[in-house]
N, C-alpha and C positions, 0 to 999 in steps of 0.2 A: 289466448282466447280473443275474438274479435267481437267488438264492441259493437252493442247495438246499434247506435250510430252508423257505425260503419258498416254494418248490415245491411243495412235500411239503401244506404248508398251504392252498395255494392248490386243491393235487386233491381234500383231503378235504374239503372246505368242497363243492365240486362232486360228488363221491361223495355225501354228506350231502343235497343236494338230488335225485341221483338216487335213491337208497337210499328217499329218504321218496315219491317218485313211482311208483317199479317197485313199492314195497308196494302203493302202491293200488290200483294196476292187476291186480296179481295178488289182490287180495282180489275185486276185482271181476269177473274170468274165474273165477275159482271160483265165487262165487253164480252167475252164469251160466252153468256148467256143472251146478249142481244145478237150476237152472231151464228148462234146455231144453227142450223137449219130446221132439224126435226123436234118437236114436245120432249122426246123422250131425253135424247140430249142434253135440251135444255133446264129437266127437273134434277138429272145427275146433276148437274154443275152445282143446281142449289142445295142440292142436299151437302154436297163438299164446303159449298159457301157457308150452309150454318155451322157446320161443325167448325170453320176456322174464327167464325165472330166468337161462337160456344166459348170456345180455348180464351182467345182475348178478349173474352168479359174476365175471366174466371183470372185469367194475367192481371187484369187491370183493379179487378177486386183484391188482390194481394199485398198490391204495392199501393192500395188505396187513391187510385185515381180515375176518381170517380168521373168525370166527365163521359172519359173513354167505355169508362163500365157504363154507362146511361145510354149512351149510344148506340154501343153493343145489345144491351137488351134491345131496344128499338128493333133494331133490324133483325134481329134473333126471334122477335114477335110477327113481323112479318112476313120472314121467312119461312117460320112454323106453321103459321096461318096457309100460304101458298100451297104448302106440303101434306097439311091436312086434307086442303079442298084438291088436291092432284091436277092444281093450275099451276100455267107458267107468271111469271112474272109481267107485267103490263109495263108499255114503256114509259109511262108517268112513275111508276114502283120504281124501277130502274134507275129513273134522271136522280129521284130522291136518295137511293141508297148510293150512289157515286156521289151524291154530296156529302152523305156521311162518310164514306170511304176518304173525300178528301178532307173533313175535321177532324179526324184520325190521324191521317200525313200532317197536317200540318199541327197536329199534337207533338207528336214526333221531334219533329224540327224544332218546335218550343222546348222540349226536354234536354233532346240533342246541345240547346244550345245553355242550357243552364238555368231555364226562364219554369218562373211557374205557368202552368197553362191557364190558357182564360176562361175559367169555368163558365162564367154568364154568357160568351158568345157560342159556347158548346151545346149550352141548356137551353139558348133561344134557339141553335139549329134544331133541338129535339123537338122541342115545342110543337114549333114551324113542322117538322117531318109527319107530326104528329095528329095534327091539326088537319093535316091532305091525306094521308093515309095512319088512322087510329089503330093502334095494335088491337088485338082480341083480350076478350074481358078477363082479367088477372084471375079468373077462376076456369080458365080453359082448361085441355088435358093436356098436361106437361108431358103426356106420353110421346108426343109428335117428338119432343127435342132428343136425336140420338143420345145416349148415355154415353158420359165421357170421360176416362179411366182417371186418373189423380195427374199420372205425367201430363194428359191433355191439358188440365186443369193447372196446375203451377206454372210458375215463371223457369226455366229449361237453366239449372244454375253449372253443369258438368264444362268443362273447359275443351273438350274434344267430341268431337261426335262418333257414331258406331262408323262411320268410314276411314277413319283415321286424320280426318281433316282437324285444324284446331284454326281460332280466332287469336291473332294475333292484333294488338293493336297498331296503326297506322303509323304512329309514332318509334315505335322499337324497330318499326321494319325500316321507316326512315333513317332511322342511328346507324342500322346494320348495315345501310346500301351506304352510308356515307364512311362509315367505315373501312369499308372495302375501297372506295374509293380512293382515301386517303396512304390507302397500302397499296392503289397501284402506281401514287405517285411516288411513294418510298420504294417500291421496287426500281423506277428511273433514275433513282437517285442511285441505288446499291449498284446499278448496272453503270451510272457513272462514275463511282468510284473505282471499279474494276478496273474500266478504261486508264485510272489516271494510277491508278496501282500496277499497270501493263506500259507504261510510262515512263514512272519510274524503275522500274526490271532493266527498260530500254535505256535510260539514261546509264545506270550501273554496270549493264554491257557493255559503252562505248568505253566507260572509265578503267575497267578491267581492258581492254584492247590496246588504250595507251600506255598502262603500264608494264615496262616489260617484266615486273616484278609485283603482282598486284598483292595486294596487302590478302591477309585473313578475310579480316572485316568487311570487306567490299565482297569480295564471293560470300561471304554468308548473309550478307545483305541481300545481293542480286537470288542467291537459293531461297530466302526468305518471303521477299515480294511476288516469287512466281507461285511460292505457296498459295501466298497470300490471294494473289490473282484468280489463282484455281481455284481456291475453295469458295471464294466469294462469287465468281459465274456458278457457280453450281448450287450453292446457295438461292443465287436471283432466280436460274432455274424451276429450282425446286419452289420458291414463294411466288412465281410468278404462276406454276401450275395451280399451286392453291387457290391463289387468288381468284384464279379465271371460273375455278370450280365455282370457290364462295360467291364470286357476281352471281355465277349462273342460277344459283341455288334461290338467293335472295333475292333475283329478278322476278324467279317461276315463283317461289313467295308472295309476290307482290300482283302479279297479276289475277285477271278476273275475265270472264267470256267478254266476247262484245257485245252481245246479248243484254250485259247487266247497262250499258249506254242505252239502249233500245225501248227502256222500260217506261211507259207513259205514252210512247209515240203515238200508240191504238187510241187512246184517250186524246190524246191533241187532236188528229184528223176526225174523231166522231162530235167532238164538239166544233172543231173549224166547218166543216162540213156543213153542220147543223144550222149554224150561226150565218151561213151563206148561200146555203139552198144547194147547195150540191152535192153530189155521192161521189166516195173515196174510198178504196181499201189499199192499206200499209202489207209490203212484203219486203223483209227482211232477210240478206245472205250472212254469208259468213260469221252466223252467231255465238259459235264455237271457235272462230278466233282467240285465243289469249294475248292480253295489251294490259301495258302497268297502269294501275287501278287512278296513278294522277291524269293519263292521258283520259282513261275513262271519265275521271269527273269531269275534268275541262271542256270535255266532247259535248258531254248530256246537254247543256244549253244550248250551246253551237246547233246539234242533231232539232232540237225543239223547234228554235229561229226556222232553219231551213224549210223542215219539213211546215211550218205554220206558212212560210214564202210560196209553199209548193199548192198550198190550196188555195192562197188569197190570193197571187198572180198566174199561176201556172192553169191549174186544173179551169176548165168550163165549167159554165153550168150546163144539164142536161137536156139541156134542147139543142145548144150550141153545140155541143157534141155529137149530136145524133144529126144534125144538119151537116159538118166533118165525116159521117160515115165513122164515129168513131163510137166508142160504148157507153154507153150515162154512166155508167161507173169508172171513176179517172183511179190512176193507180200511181202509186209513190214509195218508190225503191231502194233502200237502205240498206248497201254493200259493203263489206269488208274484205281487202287483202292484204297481204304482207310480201313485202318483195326487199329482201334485203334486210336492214334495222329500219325500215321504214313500213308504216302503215296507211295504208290505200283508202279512205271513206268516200266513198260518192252518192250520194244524196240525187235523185233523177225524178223526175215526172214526165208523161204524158199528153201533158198540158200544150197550150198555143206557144210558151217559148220565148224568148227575147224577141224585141224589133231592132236591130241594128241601127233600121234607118230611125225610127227615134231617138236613138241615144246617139246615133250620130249628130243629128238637129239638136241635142241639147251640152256635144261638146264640139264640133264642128268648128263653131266662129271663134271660140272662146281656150280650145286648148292644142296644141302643137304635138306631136311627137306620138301620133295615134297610131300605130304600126300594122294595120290590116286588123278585120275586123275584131279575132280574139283579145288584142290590146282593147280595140272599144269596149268590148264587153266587158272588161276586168272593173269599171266605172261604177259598175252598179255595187260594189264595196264602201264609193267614201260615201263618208257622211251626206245627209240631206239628200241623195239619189236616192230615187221611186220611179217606176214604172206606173204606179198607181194613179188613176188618173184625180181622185180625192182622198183628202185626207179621214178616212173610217175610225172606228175603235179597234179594227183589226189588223189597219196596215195604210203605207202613205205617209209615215214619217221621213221614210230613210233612215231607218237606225237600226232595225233589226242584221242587215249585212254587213254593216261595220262592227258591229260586237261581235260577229262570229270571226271576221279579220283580225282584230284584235285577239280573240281570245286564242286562233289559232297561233298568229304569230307569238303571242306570252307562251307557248309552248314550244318555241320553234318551228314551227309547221309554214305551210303556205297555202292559202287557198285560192281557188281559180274558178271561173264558170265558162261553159259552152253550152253552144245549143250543139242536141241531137240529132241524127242523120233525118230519123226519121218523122222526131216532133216532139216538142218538150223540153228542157233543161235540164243539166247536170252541174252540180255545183263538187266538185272534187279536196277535199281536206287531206294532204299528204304531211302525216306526223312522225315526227321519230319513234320508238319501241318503248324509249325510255326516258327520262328528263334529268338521269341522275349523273351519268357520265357522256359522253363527246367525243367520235374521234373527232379530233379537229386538226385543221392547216395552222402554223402559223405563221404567219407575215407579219411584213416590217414597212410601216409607213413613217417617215421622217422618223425615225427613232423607237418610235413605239409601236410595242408590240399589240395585233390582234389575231385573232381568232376567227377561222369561215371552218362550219359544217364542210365534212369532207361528203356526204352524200349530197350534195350541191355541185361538189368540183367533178368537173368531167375530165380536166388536164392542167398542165401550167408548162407555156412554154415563156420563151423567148418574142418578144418585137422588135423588128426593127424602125427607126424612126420611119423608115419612107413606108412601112406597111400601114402607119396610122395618118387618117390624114381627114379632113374634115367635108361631108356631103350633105345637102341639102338643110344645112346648118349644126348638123348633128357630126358629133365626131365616130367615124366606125374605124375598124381594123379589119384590114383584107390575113382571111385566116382559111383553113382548110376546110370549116365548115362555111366557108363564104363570106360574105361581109358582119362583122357583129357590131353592135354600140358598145362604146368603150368608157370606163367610168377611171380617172386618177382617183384609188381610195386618199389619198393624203392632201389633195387639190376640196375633194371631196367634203372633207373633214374640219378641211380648215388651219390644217396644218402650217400650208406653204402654199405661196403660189403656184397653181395649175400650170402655167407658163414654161417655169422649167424643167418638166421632164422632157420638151421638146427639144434641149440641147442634149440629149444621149443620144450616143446612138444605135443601145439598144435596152431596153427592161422587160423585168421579169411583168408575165401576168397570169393572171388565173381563171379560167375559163370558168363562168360558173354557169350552171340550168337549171331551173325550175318548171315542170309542167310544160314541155317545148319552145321556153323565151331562154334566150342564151344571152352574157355578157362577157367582153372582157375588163378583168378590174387590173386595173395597173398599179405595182407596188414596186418597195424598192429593192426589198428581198424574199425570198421566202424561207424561212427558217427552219420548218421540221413539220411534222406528221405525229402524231400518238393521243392516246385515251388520256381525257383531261377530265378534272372533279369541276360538275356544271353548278352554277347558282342563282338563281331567280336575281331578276334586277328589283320585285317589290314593286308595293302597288304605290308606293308615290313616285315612280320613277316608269310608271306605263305607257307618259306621253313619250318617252324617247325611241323614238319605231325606231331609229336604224340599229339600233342594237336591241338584240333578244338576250340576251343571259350575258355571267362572267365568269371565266373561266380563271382558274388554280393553277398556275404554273408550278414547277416541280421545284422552282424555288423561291414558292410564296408570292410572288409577284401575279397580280390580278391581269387578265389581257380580257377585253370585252369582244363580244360572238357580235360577229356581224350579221345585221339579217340580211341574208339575199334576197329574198326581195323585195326589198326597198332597195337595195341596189341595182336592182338589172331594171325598177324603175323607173330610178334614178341616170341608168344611161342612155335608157330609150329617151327619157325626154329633157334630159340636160341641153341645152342651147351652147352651141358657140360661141365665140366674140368672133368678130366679121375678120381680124385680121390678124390670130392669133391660133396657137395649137395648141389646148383648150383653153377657154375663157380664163382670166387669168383673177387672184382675187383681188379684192383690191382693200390692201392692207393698209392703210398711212402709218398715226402713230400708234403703235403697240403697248400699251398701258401693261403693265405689271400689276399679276393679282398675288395675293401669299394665301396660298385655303391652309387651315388651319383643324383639322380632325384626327383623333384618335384611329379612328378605322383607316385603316390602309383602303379597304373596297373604298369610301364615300370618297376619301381623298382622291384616287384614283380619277373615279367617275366626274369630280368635279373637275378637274384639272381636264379633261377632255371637253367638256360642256365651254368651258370657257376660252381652251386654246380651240376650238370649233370657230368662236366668235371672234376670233383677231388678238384675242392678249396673251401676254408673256405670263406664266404660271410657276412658283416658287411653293412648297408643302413645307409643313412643321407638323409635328405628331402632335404638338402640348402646349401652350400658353408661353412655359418659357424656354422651349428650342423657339416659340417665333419669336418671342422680344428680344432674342437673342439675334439671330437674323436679321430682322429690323435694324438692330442696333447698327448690324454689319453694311449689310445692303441693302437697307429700307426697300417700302413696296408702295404702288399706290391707290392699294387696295386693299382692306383685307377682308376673306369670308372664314368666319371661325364658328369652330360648335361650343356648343356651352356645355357640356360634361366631360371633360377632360384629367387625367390626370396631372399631378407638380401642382399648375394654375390654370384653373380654366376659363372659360370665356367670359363669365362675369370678371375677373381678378384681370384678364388680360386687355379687355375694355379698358377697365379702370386705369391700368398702369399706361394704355397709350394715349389714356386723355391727359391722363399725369405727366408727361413726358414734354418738354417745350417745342424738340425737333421736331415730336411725329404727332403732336396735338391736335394737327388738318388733317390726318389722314381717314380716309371714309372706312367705317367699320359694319359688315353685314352679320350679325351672328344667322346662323345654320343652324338648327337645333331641332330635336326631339320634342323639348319643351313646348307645351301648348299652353298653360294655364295664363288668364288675364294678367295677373300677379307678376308672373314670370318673364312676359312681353314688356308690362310697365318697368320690372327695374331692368331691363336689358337697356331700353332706351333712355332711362336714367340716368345710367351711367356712363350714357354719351356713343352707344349704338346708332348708325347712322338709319337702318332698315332692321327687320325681324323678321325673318323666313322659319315655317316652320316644316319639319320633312313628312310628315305625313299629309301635308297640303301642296308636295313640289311640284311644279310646272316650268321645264326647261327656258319656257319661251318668258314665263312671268323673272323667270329666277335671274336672265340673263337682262330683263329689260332693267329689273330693279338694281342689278351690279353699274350697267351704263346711266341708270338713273343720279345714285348715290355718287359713282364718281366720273 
């Protein structure tokens, strides 16, 4: 039997997901009632609008949250009112009930997120609403309000709907994709056993041919292993088909229209509009699209940014338009295609467009390696760039297009802008399908492995030394598509001097493209091709652009997704040394760090971060595999985490300040831990610095390692 408690629990959770549906819905009969064109229209709409306030009053009275229920009546009063007198709505009515539509949303969000909602700033919005347009006298006829069956009226508790849809939560779907995942990489693995069981078959042939008398044992071995062979191909076979089903299954699970990213936009441009004195209407393609529901949330801000860029820089205002021969009404086009596992959004207006020659004059003196105009324009992404000629409350920071950069690259994407043929801008977001698996390349630079999106790679050939050679200070490679910038990934990274890949004479490389910018990256091998399980790098790890995610190798070993581009930016505008093929690093003495973490990922990631910056890098899983090491081949450095198992970072502090050999050596603990407390005895016990990971900054993290030692 389920306990009251858990009742009560169980309706708000469901209230919470109606609450945040019925807002949208009524945000969106309201712009459509401001849009209509004819009366009649316009009274349908409201009469649908009362009946969904109707529903989530009578929701909100259930589960007793009353704000929402106060609210609701509000507009339920003045909607009935409108209804009675067979008037449309006034647009002062309107501005009002879109603000309660948005303390609804953001009721919502407050539930959503665990919080109780703020009843006093819901009761002064009523107040306020109330006070500009008073509802009619609490003794009107309730006959205006449609009657509303009981299902209207309660909170919707059935697990499946009459179409045979059901609500899964976000979480079970995510176990599910990961699981599959996990079994495509156990399939590579079955499929290398095969191999090495095809192997041995081979080895027990040759051994049967030498003898001219071959034993039992040896033929029922070799009949053995070919069984063995057999049945396990057929086996992978047969799990690899399932597998591919189960992805499919749980992809098309996962997904949601692109329509559901869309939702709001109408609302941004009628208050951008508003707010600026100009006319706008949003039209929307490919809303029937399906895209996995993370790439949708990541979008929706991204989509917001843009489209708010398209009114405060893009669109005229309406005289300036009409002096253009163009319409006072500017228009803003939000597109969807799919070509491949990749998804197409381009974001367009009809607006005046970029000036080249501006943004030229503001990198011109000051930056090198500007490749024809589309390179310039790619500028308006970093930070602090604005077209805008002052700083508003709507725009002129520079900040709105680097979050949509950011956000797209934390998904793998890349984004790009151009102007249009004809007039206006298009800013273009090319995303993956999905964020949970990769096919991916991978390559070998100095040792280590990484990872390039294959929907990047156009080919991988061969260089030879004389084809790479150095122009207008830029290094290119004469290739079939013509001259390209050429980037050493492992000169790049930090690895090794740039210098000597110019004594081969010849290496692999890998052609990559994004949105019409090509590169060659130069590696030392390329290793293979297959579907890899992807994993966010996290948000204290977002300053590090060159890598987008980390990828699962099929024997546990992490290899980090390289972002192209930041690569192909990185070759456009790399510099030469005057007398060298490429610039070469300049390494002196190489300091030995030891990282010290339980997680293989962190450890990973550190140990790149650091051999990035010129030092020699040594790993321990535990406290005492490093004082163990130490003991052996001391370091001159160490960065440890403080939750570890055996000994952890507090314990392994201690014992290296204990120590009389390694008592100088500088110690950074890495850790989780944030608390005051936890800071003060870290450095108590004779920590040199305290970095905490939910605060990392590559550039801080690296300054304080060459600070301490």
């Amino acid at each position: 039997m389920i306990k009251p408690e858990e009742l009560d629990r169980q309706l708000l959770e469901m209230f919470t997901q109606e609450v945040r549906e019925r807002a949208a819905d009524i945000e969106r009969m309201l712009i459509g009632i401001e849009e209509a064109g004819e009366p009649s229209d316009k009274r349908a709409l409201q009469k649908r609008l009362l009946r969904t306030v109707h529903s989530l009053k009578g929701a909100a009275g259930l589960v007793e949250v009353r704000g929402v229920e106060n609210i609701c009546h509000w507009m339920e009063e003045v909607l009935a009112t409108a209804g009675n007198e067979d008037r449309t709505l006034d647009p002062g009515q309107l501005d009002q009930l879109l603000r309660a539509a948005d303390a609804i949303a953001e009721t919502a969000r407050q539930l959503a997120r665990g919080e109780t909602p703020a009843t006093e700033q819901l009761e002064s919005d009523i107040l306020d609403m109330e006070t500009t347009f008073p509802p009619a006298d609490d003794d009107m006829d309730r006959q205006a309000v449609p009657s509303a069956s009981r299902a209207e009226l309660a909170v919707p508790v059935r697990s499946t709907d009459m179409d045979g849809s059901m609500r899964v939560s976000a979480e079970r779907l995510d176990a599910l994709l990961h699981r599959s995942g996990e079994l495509l990489s156990w399939n590579a693995a079955m499929r290398r056993h095969a191999d090495q069981a095809s192997l041995l078959r081979e080895t027990a042939r040759r051994l049967h041919a030498h003898k001219a008398r071959p034993e039992r044992e040896t033929a029922s071995m070799e009949s053995g292993l070919r069984a063995l062979a057999a049945s396990m191909r057929r086996d992978a076979r047969l799990m690899h088909g399932a597998l591919i089903a189960l992805g499919q299954e749980v992809r098309h699970a996962r997904t949601q229209p692109f329509a559901e990213a869309c939702q709001g936009l109408t609302r941004v441009i009628r208050d951008m509009a508003a707010a600026t004195g100009k006319a706008a209407r949003l039209e929307v393609r490919g809303t029937e699209i399906e895209i996995d529901r993370s790439i949708l949330a990541g979008l929706q801000d991204s989509l917001r940014h843009l489209v708010r860029n398209a009114i405060a820089h893009g669109i005229e205002p309406p005289a300036e338009r009409r002096a253009a021969g163009k319409p006072e009404c500017g228009l803003v086009t939000v597109s969807a295609t799919v070509t491949g596992d990749r998804v197409q959004v381009v974001v367009e207006d009809d607006g005046r467009g970029l000036d080249p020659a501006a943004l030229g004059k503001r990198f011109g003196d000051t930056e090198s390696g500007l490749n024809g105009e589309g390179q310039l324009l790619q500028h308006v992404f970093k930070p602090g760039i604005t077209t805008a000629p002052r700083v508003t409350k709507l725009s002129g920071r520079g900040i709105g297009l680097d979050i949509v950069r950011s956000a797209v690259e934390g998904m793998r994407g890349t984004a790009t802008v151009a102007r249009r043929a004809e007039a206006g801008t298009a800013f273009t977001l090319t995303l993956p399908l999905t964020l949970a698996t990769v096919r991916a390349l991978e390559v070998v630079a100095s040792g280590h492995v990484f990872t390039i999106d294959t929907s990047s790679v156009e080919r991988v050939i061969r260089l030879a030394s004389h084809e790479i050679a150095v122009e207008e200070e830029r290094v290119v490679a004469t290739t079939r598509d013509g001259k390209l910038p050429v980037i050493d990934l492992a000169g790049w990274l930090g690895l090794r001097p740039t210098a000597a890949i110019s004594a081969k004479a010849s290496v692999p490389a890998v052609i990559i493209g994004t949105e019409g910018r090509q590169a060659a990256v130069l590696v030392d091998e390329v290793a293979g091709e297959q579907e890899l399980l992807a994993r966010s790098l996290g948000a204290r790890l977002r300053n590090v652009r060159r890598y987008c995610g980390g990828m699962i190798l099929p024997d546990g070993q992490i290899a980090l997704l390289l972002n192209t581009a930041v690569l192909i930016e990185a070759a456009v505008e790399r510099t030469a040394a005057p007398d060298t093929f490429p610039r070469p690093a300049t390494l002196t003495s190489r300091r030995k760090v030891l990282v010290v973490d339980d997680s293989k990922y962190v450890r990973s990631l550190v140990r790149l971060i650091l051999q990035g910056a010129g030092y020699d890098v040594a790993m321990a899983a535990s406290g005492s595999e490093a004082l163990a090491h130490l003991g052996e081949h001391g370091a001159d450095i160490v960065v440890a985490d403080v939750d570890m198992p055996n000994m952890d970072g507090f314990e392994l502090t201690e014992a290296i300040r204990g120590s009389e050999r390694l008592s100088a050596v500088p110690i950074v603990l890495f850790t989780g831990r944030e608390t005051p407390e936890d800071r003060l005895h870290g450095l108590k016990l004779g920590a040199s610095a305290y970095v905490t990971k939910s605060h990392f900054d590559a550039q801080q993290f690296l300054e304080t390692v060459g600070r301490v030692g």
